[in-house]
PDB file of N, CA, C, O and CB in Angstrom:
ATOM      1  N   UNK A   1       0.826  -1.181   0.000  1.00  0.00           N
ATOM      2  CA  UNK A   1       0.000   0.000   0.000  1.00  0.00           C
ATOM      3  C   UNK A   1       0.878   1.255   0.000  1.00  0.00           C
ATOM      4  O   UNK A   1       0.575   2.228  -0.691  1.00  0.00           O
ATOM      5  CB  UNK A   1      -0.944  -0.008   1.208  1.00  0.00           C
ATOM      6  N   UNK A   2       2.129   1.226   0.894  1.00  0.00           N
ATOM      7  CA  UNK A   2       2.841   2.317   0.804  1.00  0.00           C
ATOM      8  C   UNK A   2       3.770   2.849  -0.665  1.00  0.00           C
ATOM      9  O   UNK A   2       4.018   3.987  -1.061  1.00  0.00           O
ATOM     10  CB  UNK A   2       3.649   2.089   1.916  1.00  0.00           C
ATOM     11  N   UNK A   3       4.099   1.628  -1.182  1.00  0.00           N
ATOM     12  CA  UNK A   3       4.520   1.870  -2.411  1.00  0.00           C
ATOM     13  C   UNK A   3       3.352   2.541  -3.280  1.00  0.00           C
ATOM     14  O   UNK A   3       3.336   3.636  -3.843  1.00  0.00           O
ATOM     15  CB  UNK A   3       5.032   0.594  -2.969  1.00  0.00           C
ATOM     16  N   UNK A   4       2.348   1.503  -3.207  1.00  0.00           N
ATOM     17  CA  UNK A   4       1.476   2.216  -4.118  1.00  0.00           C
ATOM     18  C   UNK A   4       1.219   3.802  -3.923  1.00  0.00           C
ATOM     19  O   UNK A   4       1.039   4.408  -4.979  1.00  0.00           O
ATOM     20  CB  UNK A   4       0.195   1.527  -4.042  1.00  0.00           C
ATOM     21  N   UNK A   5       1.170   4.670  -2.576  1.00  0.00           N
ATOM     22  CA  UNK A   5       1.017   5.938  -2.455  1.00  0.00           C
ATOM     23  C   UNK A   5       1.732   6.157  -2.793  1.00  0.00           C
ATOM     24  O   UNK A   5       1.334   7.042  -3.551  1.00  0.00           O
ATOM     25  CB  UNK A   5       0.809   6.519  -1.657  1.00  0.00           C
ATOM     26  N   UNK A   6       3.384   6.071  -3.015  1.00  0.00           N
ATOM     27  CA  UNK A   6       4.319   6.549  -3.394  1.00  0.00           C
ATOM     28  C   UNK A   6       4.548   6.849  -4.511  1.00  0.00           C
ATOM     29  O   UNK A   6       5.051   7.914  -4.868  1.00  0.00           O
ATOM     30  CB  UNK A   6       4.970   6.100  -3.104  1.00  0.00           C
ATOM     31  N   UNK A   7       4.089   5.624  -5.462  1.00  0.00           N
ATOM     32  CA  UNK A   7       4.300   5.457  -6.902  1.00  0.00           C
ATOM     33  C   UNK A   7       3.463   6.734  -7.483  1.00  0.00           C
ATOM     34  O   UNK A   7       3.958   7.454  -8.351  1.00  0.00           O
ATOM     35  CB  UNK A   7       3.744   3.898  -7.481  1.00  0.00           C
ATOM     36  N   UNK A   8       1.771   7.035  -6.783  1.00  0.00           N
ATOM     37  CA  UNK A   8       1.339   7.519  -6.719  1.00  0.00           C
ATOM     38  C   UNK A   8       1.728   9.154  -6.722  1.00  0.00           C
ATOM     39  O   UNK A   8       1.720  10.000  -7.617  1.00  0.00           O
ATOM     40  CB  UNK A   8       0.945   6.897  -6.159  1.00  0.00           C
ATOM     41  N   UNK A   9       2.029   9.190  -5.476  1.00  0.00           N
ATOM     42  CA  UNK A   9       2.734  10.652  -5.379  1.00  0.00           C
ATOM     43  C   UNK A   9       3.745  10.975  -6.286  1.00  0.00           C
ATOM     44  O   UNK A   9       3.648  12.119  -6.728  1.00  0.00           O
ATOM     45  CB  UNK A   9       3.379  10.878  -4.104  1.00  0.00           C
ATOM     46  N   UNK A  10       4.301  10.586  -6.531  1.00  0.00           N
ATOM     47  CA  UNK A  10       5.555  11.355  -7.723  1.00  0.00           C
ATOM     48  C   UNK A  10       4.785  11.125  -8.914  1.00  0.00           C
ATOM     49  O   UNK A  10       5.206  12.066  -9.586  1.00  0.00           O
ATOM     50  CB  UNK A  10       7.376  10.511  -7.934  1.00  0.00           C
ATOM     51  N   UNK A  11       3.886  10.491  -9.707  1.00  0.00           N
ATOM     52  CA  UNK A  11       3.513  10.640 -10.621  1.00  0.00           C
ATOM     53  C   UNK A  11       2.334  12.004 -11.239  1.00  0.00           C
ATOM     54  O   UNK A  11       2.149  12.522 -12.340  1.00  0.00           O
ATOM     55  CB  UNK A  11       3.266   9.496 -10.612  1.00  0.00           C
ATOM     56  N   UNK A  12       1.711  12.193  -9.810  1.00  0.00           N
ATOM     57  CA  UNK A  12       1.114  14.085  -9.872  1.00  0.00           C
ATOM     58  C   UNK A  12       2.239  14.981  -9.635  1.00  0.00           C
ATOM     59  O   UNK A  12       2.321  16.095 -10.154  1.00  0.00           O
ATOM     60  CB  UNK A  12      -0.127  14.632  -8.482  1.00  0.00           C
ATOM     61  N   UNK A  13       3.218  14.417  -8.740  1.00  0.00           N
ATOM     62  CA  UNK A  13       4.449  15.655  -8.982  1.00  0.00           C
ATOM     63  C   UNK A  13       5.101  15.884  -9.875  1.00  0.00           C
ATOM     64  O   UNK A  13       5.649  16.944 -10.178  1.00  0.00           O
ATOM     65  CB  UNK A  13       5.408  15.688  -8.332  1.00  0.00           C
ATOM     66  N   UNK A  14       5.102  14.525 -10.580  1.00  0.00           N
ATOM     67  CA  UNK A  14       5.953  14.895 -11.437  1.00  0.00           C
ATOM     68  C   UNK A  14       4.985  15.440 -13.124  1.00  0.00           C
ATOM     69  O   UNK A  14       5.343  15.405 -14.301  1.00  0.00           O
ATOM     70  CB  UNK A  14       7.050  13.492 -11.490  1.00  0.00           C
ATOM     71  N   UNK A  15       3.803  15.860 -12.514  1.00  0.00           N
ATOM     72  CA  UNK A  15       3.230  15.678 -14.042  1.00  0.00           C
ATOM     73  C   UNK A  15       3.123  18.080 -14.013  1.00  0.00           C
ATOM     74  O   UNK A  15       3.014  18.961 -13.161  1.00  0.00           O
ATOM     75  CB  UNK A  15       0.827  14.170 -14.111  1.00  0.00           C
ATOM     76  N   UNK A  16       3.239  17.989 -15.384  1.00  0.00           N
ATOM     77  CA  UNK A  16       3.306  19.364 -15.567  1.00  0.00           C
ATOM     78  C   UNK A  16       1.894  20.153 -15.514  1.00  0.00           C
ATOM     79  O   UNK A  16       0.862  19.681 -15.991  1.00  0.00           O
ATOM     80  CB  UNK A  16       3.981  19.569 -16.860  1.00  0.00           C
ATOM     81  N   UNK A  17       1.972  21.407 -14.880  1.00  0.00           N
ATOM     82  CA  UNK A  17       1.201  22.084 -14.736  1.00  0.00           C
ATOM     83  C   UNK A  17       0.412  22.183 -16.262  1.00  0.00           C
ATOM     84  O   UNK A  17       0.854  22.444 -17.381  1.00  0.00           O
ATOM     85  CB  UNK A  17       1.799  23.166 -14.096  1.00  0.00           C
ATOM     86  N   UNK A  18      -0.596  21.940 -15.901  1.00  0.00           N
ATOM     87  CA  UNK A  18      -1.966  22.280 -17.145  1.00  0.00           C
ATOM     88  C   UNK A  18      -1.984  20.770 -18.133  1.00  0.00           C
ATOM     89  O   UNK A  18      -2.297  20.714 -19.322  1.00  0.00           O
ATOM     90  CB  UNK A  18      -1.445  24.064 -18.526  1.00  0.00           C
ATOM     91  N   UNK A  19      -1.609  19.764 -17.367  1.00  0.00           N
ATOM     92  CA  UNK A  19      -1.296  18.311 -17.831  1.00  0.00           C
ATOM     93  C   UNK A  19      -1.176  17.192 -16.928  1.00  0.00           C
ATOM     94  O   UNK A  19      -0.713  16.072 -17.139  1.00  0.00           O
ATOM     95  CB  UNK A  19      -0.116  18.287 -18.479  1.00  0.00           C
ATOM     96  N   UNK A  20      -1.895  17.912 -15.429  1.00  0.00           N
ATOM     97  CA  UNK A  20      -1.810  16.591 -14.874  1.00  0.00           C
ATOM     98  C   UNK A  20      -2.489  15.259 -15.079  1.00  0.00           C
ATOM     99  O   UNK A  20      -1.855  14.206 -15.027  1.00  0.00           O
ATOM    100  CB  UNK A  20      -1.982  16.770 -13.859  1.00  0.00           C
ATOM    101  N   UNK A  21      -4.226  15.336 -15.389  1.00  0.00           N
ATOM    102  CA  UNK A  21      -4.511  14.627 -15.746  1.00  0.00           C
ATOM    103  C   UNK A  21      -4.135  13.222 -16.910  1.00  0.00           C
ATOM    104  O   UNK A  21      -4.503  12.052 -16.813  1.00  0.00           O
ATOM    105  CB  UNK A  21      -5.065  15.255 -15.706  1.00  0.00           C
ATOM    106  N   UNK A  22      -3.152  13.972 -18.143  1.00  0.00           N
ATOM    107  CA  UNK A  22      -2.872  13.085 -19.169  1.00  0.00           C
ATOM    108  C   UNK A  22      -1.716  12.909 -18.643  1.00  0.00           C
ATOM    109  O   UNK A  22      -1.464  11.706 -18.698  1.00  0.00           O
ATOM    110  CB  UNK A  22      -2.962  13.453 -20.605  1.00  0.00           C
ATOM    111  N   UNK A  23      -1.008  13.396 -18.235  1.00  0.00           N
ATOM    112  CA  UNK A  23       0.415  12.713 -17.418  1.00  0.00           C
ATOM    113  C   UNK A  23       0.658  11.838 -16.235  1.00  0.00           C
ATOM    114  O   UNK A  23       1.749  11.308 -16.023  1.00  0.00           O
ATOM    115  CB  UNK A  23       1.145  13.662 -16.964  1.00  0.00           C
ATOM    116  N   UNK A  24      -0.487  11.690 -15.401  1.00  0.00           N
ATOM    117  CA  UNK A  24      -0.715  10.762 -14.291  1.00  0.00           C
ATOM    118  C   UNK A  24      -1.357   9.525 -14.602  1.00  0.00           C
ATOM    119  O   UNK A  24      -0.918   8.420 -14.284  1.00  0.00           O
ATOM    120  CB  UNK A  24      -1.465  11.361 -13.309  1.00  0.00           C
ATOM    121  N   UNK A  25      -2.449   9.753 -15.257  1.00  0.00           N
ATOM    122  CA  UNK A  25      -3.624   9.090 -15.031  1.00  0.00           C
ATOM    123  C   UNK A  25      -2.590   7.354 -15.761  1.00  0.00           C
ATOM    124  O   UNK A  25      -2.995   6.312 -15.246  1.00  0.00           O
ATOM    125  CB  UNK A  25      -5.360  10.015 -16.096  1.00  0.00           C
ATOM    126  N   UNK A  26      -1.376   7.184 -16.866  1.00  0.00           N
ATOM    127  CA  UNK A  26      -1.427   6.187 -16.969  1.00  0.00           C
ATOM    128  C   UNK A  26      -0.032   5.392 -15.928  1.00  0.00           C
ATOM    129  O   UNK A  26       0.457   4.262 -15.949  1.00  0.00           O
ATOM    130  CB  UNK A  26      -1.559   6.104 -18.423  1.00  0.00           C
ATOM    131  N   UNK A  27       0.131   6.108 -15.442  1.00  0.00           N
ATOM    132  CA  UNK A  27       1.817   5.885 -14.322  1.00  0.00           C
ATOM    133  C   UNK A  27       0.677   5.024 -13.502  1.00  0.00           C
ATOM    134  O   UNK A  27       0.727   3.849 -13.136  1.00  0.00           O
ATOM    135  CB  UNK A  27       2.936   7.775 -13.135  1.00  0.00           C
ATOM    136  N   UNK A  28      -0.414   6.045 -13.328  1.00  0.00           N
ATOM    137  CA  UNK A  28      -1.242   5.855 -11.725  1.00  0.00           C
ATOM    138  C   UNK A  28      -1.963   4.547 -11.889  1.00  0.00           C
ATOM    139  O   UNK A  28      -2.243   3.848 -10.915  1.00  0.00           O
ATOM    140  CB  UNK A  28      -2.563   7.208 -11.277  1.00  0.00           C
ATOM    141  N   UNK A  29      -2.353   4.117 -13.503  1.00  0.00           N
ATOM    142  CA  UNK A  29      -3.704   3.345 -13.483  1.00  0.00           C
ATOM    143  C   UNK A  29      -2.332   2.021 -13.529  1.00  0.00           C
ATOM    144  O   UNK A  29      -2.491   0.955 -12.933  1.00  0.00           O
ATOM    145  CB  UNK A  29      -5.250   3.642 -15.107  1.00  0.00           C
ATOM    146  N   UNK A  30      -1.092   2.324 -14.298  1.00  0.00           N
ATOM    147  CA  UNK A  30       0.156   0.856 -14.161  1.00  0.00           C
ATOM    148  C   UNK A  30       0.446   0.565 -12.481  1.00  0.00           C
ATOM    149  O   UNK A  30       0.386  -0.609 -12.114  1.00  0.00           O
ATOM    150  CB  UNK A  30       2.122   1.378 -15.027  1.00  0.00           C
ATOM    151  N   UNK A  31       0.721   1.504 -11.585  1.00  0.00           N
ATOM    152  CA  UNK A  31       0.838   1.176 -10.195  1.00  0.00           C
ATOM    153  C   UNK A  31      -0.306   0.878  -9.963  1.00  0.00           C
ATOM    154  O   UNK A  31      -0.298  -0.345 -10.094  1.00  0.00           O
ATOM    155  CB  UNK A  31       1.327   2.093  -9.292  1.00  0.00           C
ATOM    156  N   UNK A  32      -1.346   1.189  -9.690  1.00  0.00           N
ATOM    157  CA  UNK A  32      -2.614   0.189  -9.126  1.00  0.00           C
ATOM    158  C   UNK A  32      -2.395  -0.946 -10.085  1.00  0.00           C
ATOM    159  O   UNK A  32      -2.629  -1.930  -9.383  1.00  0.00           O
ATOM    160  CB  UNK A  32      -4.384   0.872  -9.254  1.00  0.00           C
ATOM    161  N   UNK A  33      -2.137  -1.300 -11.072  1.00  0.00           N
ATOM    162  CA  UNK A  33      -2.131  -3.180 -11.659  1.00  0.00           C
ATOM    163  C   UNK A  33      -1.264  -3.397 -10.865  1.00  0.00           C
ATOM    164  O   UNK A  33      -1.619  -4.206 -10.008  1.00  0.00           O
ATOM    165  CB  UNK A  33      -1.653  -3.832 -13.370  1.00  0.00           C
ATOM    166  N   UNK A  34      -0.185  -3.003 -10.753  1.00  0.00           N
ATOM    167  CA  UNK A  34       0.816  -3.268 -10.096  1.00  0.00           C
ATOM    168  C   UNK A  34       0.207  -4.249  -8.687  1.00  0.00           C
ATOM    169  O   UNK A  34       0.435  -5.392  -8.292  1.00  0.00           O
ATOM    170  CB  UNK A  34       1.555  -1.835  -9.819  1.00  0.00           C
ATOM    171  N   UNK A  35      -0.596  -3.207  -8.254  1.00  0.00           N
ATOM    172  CA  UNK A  35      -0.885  -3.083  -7.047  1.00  0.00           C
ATOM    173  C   UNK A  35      -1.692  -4.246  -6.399  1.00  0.00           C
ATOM    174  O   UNK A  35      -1.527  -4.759  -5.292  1.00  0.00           O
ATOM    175  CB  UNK A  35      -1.478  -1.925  -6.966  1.00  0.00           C
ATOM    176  N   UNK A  36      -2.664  -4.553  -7.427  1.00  0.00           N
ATOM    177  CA  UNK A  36      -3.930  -5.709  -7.783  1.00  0.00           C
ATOM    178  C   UNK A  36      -2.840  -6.917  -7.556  1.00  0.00           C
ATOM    179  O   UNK A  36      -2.878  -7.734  -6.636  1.00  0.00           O
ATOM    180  CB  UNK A  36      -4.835  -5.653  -9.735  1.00  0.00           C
ATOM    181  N   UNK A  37      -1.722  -6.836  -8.749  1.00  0.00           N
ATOM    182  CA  UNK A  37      -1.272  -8.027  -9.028  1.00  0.00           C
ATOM    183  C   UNK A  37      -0.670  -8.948  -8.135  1.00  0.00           C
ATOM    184  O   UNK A  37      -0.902 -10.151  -8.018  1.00  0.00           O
ATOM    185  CB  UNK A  37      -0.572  -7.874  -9.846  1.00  0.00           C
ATOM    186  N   UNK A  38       0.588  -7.824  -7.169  1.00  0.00           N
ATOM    187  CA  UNK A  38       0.509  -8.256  -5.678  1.00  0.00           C
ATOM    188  C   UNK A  38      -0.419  -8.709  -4.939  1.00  0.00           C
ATOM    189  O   UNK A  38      -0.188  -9.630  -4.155  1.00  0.00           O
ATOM    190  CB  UNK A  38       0.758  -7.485  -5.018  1.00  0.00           C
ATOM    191  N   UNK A  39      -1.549  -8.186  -5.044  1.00  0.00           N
ATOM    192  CA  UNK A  39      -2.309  -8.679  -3.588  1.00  0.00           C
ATOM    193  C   UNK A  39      -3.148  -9.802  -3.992  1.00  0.00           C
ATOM    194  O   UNK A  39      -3.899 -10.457  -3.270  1.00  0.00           O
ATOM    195  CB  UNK A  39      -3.356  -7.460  -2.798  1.00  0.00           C
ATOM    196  N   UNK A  40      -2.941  -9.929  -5.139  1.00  0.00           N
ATOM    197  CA  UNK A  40      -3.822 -11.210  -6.023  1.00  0.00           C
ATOM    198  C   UNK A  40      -2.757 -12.410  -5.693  1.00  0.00           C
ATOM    199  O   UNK A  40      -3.239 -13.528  -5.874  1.00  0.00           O
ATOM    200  CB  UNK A  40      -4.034 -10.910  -8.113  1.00  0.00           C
ATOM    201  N   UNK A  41      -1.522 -12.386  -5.284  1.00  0.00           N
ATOM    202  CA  UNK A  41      -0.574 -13.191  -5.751  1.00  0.00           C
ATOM    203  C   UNK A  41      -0.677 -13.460  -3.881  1.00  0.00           C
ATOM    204  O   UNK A  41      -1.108 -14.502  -3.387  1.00  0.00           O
ATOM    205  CB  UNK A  41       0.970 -12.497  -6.831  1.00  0.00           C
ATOM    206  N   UNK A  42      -0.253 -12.451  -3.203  1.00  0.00           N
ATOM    207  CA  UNK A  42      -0.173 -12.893  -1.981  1.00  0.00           C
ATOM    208  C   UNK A  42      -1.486 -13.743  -1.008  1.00  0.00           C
ATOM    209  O   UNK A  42      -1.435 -14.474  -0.020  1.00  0.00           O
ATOM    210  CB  UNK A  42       0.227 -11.704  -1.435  1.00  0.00           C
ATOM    211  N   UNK A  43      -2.655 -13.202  -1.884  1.00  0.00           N
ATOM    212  CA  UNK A  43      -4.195 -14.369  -1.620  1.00  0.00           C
ATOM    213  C   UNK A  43      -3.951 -15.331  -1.761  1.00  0.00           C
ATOM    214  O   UNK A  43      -4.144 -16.234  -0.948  1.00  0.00           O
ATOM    215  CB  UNK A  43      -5.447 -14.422  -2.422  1.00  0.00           C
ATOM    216  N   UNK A  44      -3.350 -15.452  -3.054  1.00  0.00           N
ATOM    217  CA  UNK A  44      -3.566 -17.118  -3.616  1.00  0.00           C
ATOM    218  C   UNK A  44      -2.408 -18.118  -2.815  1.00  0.00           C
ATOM    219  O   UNK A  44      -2.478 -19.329  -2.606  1.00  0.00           O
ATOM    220  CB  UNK A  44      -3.210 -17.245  -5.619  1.00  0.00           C
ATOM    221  N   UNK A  45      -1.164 -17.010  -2.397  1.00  0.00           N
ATOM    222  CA  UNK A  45      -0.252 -17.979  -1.380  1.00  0.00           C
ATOM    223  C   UNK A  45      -0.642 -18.129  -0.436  1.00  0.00           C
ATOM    224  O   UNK A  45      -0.169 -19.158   0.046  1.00  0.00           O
ATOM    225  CB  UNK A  45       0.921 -17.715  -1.013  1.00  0.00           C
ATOM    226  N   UNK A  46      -1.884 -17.240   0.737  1.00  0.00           N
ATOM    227  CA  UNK A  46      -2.443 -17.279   1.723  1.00  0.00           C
ATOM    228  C   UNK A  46      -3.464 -18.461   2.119  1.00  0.00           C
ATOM    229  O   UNK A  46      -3.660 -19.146   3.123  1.00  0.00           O
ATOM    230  CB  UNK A  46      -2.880 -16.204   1.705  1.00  0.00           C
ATOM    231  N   UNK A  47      -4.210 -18.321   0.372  1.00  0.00           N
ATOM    232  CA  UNK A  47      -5.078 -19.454   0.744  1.00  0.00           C
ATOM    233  C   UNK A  47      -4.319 -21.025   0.404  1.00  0.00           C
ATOM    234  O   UNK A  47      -4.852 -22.061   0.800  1.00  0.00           O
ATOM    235  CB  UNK A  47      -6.548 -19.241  -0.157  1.00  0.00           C
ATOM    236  N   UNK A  48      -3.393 -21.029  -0.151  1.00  0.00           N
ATOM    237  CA  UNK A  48      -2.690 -22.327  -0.568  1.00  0.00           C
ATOM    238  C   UNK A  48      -2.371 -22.889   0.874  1.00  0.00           C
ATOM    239  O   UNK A  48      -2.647 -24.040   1.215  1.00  0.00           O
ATOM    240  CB  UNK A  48      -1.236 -22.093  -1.595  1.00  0.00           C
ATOM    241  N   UNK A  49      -1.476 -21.514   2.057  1.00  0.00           N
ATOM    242  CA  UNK A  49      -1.172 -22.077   2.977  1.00  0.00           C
ATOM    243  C   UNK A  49      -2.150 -22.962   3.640  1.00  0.00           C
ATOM    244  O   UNK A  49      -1.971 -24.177   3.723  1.00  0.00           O
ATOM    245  CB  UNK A  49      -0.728 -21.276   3.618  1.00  0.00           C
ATOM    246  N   UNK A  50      -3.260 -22.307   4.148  1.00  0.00           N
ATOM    247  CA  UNK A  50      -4.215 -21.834   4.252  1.00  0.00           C
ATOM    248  C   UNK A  50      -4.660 -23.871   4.222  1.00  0.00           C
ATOM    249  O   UNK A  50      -4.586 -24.672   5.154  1.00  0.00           O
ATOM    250  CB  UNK A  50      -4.631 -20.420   3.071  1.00  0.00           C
ATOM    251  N   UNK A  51      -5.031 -24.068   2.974  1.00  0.00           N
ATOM    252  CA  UNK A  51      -5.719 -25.235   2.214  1.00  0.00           C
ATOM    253  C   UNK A  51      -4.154 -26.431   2.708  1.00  0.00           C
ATOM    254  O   UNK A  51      -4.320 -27.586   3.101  1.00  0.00           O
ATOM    255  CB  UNK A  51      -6.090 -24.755  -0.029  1.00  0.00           C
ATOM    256  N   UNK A  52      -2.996 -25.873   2.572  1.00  0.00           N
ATOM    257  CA  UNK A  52      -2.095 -27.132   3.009  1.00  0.00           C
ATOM    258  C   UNK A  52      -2.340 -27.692   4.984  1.00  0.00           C
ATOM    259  O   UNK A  52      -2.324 -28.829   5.456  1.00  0.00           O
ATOM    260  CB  UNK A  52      -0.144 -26.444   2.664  1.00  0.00           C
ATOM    261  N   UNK A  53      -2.531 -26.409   5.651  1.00  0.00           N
ATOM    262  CA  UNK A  53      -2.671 -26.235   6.810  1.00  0.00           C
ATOM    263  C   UNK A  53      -3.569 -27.576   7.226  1.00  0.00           C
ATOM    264  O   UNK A  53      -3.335 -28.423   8.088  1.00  0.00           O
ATOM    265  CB  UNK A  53      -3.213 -24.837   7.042  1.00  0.00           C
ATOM    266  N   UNK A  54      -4.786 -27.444   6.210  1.00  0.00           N
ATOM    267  CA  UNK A  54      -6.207 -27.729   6.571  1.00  0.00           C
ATOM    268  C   UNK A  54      -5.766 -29.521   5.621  1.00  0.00           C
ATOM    269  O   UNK A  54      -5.911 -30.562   6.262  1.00  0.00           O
ATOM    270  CB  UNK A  54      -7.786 -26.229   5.734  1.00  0.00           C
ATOM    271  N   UNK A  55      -5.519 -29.544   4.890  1.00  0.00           N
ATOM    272  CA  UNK A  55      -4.560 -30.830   4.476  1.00  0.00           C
ATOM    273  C   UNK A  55      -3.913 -31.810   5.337  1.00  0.00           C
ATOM    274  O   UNK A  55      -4.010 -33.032   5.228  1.00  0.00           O
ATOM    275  CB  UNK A  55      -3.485 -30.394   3.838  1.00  0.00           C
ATOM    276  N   UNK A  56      -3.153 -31.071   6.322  1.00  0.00           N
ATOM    277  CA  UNK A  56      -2.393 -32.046   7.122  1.00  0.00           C
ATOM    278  C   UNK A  56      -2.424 -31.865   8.719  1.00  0.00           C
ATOM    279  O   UNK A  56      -1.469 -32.142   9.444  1.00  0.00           O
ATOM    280  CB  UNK A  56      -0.953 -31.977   6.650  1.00  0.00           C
ATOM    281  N   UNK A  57      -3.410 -31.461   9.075  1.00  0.00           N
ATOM    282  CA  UNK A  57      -3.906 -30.970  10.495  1.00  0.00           C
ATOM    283  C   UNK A  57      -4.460 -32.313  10.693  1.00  0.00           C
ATOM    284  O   UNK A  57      -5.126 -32.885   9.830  1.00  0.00           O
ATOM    285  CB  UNK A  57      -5.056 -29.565  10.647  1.00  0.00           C
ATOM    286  N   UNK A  58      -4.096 -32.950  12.169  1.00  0.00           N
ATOM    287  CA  UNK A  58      -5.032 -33.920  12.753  1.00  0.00           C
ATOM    288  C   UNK A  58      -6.629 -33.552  12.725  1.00  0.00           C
ATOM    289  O   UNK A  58      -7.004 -32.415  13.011  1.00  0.00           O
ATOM    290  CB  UNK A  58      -4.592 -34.113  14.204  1.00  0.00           C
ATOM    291  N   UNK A  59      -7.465 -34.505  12.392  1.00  0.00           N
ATOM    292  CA  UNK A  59      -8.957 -34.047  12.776  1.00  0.00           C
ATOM    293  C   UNK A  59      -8.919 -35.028  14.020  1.00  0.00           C
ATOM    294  O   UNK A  59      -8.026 -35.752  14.460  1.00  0.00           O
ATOM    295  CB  UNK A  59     -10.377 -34.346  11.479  1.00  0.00           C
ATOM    296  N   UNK A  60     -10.379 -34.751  14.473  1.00  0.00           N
ATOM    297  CA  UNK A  60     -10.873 -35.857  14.837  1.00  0.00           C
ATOM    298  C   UNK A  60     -11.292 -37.276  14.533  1.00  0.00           C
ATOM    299  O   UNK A  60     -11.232 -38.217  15.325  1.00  0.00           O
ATOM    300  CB  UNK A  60     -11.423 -35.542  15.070  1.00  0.00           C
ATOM    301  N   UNK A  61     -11.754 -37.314  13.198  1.00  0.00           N
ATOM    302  CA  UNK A  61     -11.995 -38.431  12.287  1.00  0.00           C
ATOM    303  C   UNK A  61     -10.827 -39.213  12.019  1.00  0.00           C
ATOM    304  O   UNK A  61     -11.042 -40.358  11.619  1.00  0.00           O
ATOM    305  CB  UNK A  61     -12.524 -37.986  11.045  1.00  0.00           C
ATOM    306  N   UNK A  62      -9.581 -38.830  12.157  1.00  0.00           N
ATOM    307  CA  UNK A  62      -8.628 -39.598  11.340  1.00  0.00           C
ATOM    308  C   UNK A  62      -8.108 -40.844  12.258  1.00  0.00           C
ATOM    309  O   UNK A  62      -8.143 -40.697  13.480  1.00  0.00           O
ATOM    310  CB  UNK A  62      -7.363 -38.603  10.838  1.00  0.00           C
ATOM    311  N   UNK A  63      -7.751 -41.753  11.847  1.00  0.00           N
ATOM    312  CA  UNK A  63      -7.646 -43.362  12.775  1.00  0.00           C
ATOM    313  C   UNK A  63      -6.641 -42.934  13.709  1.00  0.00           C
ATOM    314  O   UNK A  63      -6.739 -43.253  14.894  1.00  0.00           O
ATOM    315  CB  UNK A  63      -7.022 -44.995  11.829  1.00  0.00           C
ATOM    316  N   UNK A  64      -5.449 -42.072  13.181  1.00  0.00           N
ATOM    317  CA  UNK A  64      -4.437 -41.890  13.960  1.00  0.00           C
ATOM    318  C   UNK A  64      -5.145 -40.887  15.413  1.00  0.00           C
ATOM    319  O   UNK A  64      -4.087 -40.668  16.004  1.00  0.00           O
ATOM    320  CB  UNK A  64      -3.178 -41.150  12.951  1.00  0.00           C
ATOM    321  N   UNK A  65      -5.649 -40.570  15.810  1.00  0.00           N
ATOM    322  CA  UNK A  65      -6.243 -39.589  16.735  1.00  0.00           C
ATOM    323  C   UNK A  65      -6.743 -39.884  18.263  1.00  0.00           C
ATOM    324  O   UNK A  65      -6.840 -39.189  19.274  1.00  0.00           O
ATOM    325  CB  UNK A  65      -7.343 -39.132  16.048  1.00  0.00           C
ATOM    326  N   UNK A  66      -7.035 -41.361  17.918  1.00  0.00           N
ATOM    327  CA  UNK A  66      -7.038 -41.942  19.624  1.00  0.00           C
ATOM    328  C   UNK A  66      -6.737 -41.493  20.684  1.00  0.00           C
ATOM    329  O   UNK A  66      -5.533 -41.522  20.938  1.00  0.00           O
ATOM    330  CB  UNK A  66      -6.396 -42.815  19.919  1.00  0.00           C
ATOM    331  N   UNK A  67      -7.424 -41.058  21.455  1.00  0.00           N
ATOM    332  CA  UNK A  67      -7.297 -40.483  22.757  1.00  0.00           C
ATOM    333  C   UNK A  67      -7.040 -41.654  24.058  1.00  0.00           C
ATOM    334  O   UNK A  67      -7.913 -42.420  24.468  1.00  0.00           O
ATOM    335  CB  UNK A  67      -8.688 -39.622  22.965  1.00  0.00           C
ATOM    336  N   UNK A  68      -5.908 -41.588  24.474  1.00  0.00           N
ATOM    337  CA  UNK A  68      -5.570 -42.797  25.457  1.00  0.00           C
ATOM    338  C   UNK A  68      -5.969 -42.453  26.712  1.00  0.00           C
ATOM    339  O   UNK A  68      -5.339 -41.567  27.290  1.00  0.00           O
ATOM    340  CB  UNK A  68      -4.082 -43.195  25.551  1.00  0.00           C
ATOM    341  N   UNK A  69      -7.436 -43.291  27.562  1.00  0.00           N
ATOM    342  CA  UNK A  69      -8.128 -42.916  28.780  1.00  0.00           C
ATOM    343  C   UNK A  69      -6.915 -43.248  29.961  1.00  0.00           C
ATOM    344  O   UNK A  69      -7.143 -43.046  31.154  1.00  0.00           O
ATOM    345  CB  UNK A  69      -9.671 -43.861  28.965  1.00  0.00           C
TER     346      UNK A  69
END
């Protein structure tokens, strides 16, 4: 997120008076993909963990689980 403000910020600074709009708008709209693409990438490793976690966790159901009275 901080990059993205960043990327952000220098791309209105750096855009010229009476031209910010056509000088930002495509820096700004490549850092937000940017931005998507990360957090799309770090979901899908979250939920992988996520799904391996839930993969190899004892349940209750499993034969190995016996509780010794």
């Amino acid at each position: 997120m901080d990059a993205l403000a960043t990327r952000v910020t220098a791309a209105i600074n750096a855009a010229r008076p009476g031209h910010i709009i056509d000088e930002w708008e495509e820096p700004v709209r490549e850092a937000d993909a940017e931005f998507r693409k990360r957090a799309y990438e770090k979901a899908m490793v979250l939920l992988q963990d996520k799904q391996l976690q839930e993969d190899f966790s004892p349940s209750e159901d499993s034969p190995g689980c016996v509780l010794e009275e």
